[in-house]
Each structure stands twice: as structure tokens, then as C-alpha cells.
N, C-alpha and C positions, 0 to 999 in steps of 0.2 A: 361673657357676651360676645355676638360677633363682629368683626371686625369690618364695617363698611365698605365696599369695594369701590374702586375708581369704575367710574361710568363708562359705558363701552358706550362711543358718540359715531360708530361706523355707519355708513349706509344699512338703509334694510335691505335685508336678504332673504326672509322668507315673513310672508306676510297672510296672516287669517281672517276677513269679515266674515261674520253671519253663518259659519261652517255648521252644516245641520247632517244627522244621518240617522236613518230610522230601519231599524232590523224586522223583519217583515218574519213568521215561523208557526207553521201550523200546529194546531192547539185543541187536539183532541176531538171531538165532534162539534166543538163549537166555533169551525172557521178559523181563522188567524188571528195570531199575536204579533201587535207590535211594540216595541221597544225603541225608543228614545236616545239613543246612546252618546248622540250629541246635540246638542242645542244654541245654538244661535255663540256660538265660540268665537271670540276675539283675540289677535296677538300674534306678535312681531318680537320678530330677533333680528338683531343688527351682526354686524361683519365683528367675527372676535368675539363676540358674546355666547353665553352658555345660558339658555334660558331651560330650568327647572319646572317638568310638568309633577304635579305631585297629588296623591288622593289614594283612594283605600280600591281594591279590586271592584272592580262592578262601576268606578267610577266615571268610568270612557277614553281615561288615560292611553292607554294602548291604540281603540280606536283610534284615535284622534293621530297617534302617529303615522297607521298606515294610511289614515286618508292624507296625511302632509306629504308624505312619500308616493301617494298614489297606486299602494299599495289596493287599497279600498278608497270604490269613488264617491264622495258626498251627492248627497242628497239635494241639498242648497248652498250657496252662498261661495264667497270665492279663494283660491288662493294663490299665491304668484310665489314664485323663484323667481328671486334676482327682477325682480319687477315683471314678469309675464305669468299671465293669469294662465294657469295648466289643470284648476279642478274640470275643463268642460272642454280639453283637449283630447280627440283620440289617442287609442295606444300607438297607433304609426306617429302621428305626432309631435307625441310627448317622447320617443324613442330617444330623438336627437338632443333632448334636455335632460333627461334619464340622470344622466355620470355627475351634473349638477348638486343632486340631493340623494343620499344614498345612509345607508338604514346598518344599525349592527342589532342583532337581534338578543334576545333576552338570551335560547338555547345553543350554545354556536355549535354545538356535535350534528344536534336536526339541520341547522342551516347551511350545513356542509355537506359537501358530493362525498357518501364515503366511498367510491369507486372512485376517485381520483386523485394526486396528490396533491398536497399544498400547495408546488409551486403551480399547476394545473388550476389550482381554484384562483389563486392571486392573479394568476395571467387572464384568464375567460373574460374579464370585463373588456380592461386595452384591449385585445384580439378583436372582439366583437364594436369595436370601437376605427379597427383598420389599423391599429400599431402593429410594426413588424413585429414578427415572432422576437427577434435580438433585444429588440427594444422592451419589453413586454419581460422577456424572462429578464434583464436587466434589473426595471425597477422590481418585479417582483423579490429579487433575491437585494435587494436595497431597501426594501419594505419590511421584509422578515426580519432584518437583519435591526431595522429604526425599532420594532417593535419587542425587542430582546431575545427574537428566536436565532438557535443556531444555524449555521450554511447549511447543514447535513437536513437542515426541517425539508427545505425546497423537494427534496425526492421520496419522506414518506407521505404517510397518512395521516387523515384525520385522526380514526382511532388510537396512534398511538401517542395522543399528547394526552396532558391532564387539562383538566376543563377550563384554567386560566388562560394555558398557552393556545386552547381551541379560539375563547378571546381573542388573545392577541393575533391566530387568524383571521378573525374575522373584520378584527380591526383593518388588517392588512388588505383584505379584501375589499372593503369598502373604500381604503385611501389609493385604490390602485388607479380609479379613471379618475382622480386628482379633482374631488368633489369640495363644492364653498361650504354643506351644508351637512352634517351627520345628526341621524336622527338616533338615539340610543335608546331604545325601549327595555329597559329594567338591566342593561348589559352586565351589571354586577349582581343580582340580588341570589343566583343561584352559587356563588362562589363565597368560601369562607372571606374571615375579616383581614385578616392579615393580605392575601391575595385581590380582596375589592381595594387597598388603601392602594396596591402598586397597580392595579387596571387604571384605577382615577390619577393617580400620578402619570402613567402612558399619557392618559390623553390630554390631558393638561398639559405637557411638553410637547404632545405630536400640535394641538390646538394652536402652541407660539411657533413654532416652526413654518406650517403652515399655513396660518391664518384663518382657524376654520372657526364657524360656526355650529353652533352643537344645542340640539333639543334635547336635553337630558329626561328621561320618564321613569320616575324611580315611588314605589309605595313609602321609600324611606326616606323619611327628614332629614337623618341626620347624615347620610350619603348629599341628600340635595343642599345642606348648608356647605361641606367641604366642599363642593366644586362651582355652585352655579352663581351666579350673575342677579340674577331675580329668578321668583317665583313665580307660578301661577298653581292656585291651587283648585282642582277638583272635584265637584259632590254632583252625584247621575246627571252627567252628560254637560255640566255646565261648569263654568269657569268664574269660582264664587270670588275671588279675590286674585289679588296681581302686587307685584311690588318687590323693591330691590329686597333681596335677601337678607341683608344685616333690620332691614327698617319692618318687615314683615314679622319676622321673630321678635321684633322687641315689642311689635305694638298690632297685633291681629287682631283685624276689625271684626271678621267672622266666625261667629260663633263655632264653625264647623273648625275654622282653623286654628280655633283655640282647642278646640277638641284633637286634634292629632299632635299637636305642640304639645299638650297635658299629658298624653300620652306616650309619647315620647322621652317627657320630661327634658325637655330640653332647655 
């Protein structure tokens, strides 16, 4: 069984009413199709805590991230960083909150400049932020270095790491403009076992270091029991269930959640 976590009692940091998003997609001669992809979503994470999104593909999971990130803008309903509501912000705006809440993405080889080198990806955020250049290549070769990559990484390529250490840039790239809030949408599910237990250990160290807050979005249970804080789980576009993670696994109220626990076998 799992072992109860202490209660993360921080401030809220990022916070969801009523979050709705509806996919709009022409549908043969018979006009459009719409889709549902999220529905009236509740839920906050506090300062320190690791809140686990979890559900099976098609369930809104992913949406749901880029609309927290702003990535994709909702439809309805509101959400705030650090208590300012930013779903119904423009992009000039929202610009200056941007380094706030910042995303590591499922594929990190796609999510990277492969025209540029690593230390060129790790700097573009600070840069575009008005850090000196000194300052900027600084932490980025301080970053690489937190994240287990060698000095020699700073001057290649993308292409030439293996898919964990493309990770561990990407991690690097997101902890560059020194954000409260990381949104991780599946960051392990494409990486073997051995290699997803040391990405989860990263962040779980980089998380005490600096205090971060982390929306974990994972299809898999047993990735979301090692790390997260509480649950919330999934089924098309809606948020059937919520709860600390030791107290959800022992006693799931929803049918759907007892369904992916079975499965699992956990």
C-alpha cells in the first residue's frame, strides 16, 4: 500500500473554475463537429505540491494542460497564476507572466530548435526576458550542469543526445526563466523504465531545490503514485474524481477509477 504523504498546506499557485473547451472540425458534408474536450474542470495546486492529472488518451488530459499553460485558450471559465486570472488575457499581456508557468513537453527532440545548440535553447528564454547575455549563458551552463548534463552539452545539438538527456533539456529549458509552476504533459511515457525512475527522481530534487510547483499528466498510474501529491482523475473532458494519492488508491470512489487501478493492478 501507499504510503500517505504529508500535506503540501502552501499557498495556491495555480488555480481552475469551470474550465470548458470545445473543438469545433468539419465533418464531411454534414457541417461541423463539435467535441467536448473539456468540461466545466475544477482544481488547484498549491506552492511544493505535485498535483497528478491522469486518464486514458482521448480523455482531455493534455488539453487541459495547454489551456493551463495558455498554450490553447478556453472556451469558458477561469484560470489564475499566482492568483491573476490569465485565461481572458491577451497574448501581449500575458507575455509578461509567460516565465511564471512554463510546460516540458511529452516529445523533447520535436520541442527543440534542431538548428540551434543547447546552450542557445537554455538561454532564448532569459534573453527574451532582457538578461544579459553573461548572465543567461551563466545559468544556462548551471542548469545543464543541475540536470546531469555534461559542460561539453552547452556547444552541441539536439540530435545528438539520447531521448532522456533531450529531457533533461528540456527540463533545463523550462527552469531557465525561474518559473513557480511546470506543467509536464506525459514527460516520461516515451522513455524506457529505468530512464523514466531517474527523469522522476530529477524532478523531484530539482522540485526541493527550488520550490516548484508541478502539474504532472501522465496515462500512467503507476508513474502518477511515485511522484504526485494527489490525484485528479480523467474520463472525456471531465474530472471524475480528486484526492490525496495514498487515500484515492486505497478507496476509489469511481467506477472509471476503479477501472484503471484494476488495470493496472495496482
Amino acid at each position: 500500500p501507499l504510503v500517505p504523504r504529508t500535506q503540501v498546506a502552501g499557498p495556491v499557485v495555480l488555480k481552475v473554475e469551470a474550465l470548458g473547451k470545445v473543438f469545433r472540425s468539419r465533418s464531411g458534408w454534414w457541417g461541423r463537429r463539435t467535441t467536448q474536450a473539456l468540461d466545466a474542470v475544477q482544481l488547484q495546486l498549491r506552492e511544493g505540491e505535485t498535483l497528478g492529472i491522469v486518464g486514458e488518451s482521448g480523455s482531455g488530459k493534455s488539453t487541459l494542460g495547454r489551456c493551463l499553460v495558455r498554450l490553447l485558450r478556453a472556451d469558458s471559465g477561469r484560470i489564475e497564476w499566482l492568483g491573476r486570472e490569465v485565461a481572458g488575457l491577451s497574448e501581449g499581456r500575458l507575455r509578461a507572466l509567460r516565465s511564471d508557468v512554463q510546460m516540458i513537453f511529452q516529445d523533447p527532440f520535436a520541442s527543440l530548435n534542431p538548428r540551434q545548440t543547447v546552450g542557445q535553447i537554455v538561454m532564448t528564454g532569459p534573453l527574451v526576458q532582457g538578461v544579459s547575455k553573461e548572465d543567461a549563458e551563466r545559468r544556462a551552463r548551471e542548469l545543464l550542469g543541475l540536470v546531469g548534463l555534461p559542460a561539453a552539452a552547452f556547444e552541441r545539438f539536439p540530435h545528438e543526445f539520447s531521448g532522456g538527456q533531450r529531457q533533461r533539456i528540456g527540463i533545463a529549458r523550462a527552469l531557465a526563466v525561474e518559473p513557480k509552476v511546470l506543467i509536464a504533459d506525459e514527460c516520461v511515457s516515451a522513455l524506457d523504465a529505468l530512464i523514466q525512475v531517474q527523469i522522476l527522481e530529477l524532478l523531484e530534487s530539482l522540485q526541493r531545490r527550488f520550490r516548484l510547483s508541478i502539474v504532472f499528466i501522465t496515462h500512467d498510474l503507476r508513474v502518477a503514485a511515485r511522484l504526485c501529491d494527489r490525484i485528479a482523475v480523467m474520463r472525456q473532458g471531465r474530472v471524475v474524481e480528486q484526492g490525496e494519492t495514498a487515500a484515492l488508491f486505497a478507496d476509489a470512489r469511481h467506477p472509471y477509477t476503479r477501472e484503471l487501478l484494476m488495470a493496472e493492478a495496482i
